[in-house]
N, C-alpha and C positions, 0 to 999 in steps of 0.2 A: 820673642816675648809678646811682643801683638800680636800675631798669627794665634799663638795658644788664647789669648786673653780675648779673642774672636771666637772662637770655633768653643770657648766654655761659654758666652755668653749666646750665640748659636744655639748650643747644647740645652740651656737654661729657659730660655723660649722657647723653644720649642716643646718643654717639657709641661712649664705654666700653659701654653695653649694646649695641650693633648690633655689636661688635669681640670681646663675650663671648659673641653668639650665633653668631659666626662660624666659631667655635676646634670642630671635631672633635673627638670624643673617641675619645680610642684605643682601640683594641679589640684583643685575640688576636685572630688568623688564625683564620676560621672551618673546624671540620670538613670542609665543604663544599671552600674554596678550598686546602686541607692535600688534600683527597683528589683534587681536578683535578689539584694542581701537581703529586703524585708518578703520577698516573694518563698525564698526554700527558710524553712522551720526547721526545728529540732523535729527528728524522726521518734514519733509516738512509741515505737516499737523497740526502742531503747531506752526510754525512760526509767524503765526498772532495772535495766543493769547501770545506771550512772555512766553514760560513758561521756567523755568530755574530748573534746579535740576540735584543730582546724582544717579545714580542707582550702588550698588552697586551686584556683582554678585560673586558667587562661584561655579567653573567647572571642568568638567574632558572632556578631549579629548579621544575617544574609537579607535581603531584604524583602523575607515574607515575616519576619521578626524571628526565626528560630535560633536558639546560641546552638554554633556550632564548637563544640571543647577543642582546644588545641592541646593545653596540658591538666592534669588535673593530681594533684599528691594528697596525700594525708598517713598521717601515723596511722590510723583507724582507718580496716579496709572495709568496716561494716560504712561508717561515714562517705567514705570513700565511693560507695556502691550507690549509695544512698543518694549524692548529690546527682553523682552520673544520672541517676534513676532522673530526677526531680527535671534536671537541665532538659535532658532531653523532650520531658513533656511540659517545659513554659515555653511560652509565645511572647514574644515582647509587644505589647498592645503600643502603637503609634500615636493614640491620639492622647495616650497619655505620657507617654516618654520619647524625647528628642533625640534623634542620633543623625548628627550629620555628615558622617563619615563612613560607610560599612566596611573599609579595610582596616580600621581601627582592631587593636587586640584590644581587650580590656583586661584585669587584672582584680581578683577579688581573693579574699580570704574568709572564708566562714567561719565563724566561732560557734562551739557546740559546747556548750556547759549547761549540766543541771544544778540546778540553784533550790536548795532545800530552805 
């Protein structure tokens, strides 16, 4: 009866620390994804067809500033192509944005809605 009443409380801890190492910890919006998300715009060239969607993106800054894409999704592969386009020609200016880490992923989501 101890033996069992071991090995389930074993069981039980083990599972609250695998559930507390699970939990993310929040973080403010990095410099970095605060200066992508106000740097790519809604693409002019769709404007007339309304098209709305997010793209979501995953990146690492090298350290001449260029985001180098790791993953990049969206419903919308005109958005899709779009952002690709965008990323690959911003430069992360240094003396205006802080990155102290360059093996950092960062993590951004673009919102694309036309608002009439």
């Amino acid at each position: 009866m101890k033996t069992t009443i071991l090995i389930c409380l074993a069981f039980i801890m083990s599972l609250s620390y695998s559930f507390a190492n699970s939990i993310k910890e929040v973080k403010p919006k990095s410099e970095v994804v605060k200066y992508v998300q106000k740097m790519v715009k809604y693409p002019g060239n769709l404007v007339d067809s309304k098209v709305n969607g997010n793209v979501y993106v995953t990146f690492k800054v090298d350290n001449s500033g260029n985001i180098l894409v790791d993953k990049i999704n969206s419903d919308d592969p005109n958005l899709k192509a779009y952002v690709t386009s965008e990323l690959a020609k911003l430069k992360i200016d240094f003396s205006k944005v802080k990155i102290d880490d360059f093996d950092h992923t960062y993590e951004v989501n673009l919102k694309f809605q036309v608002v009439e």
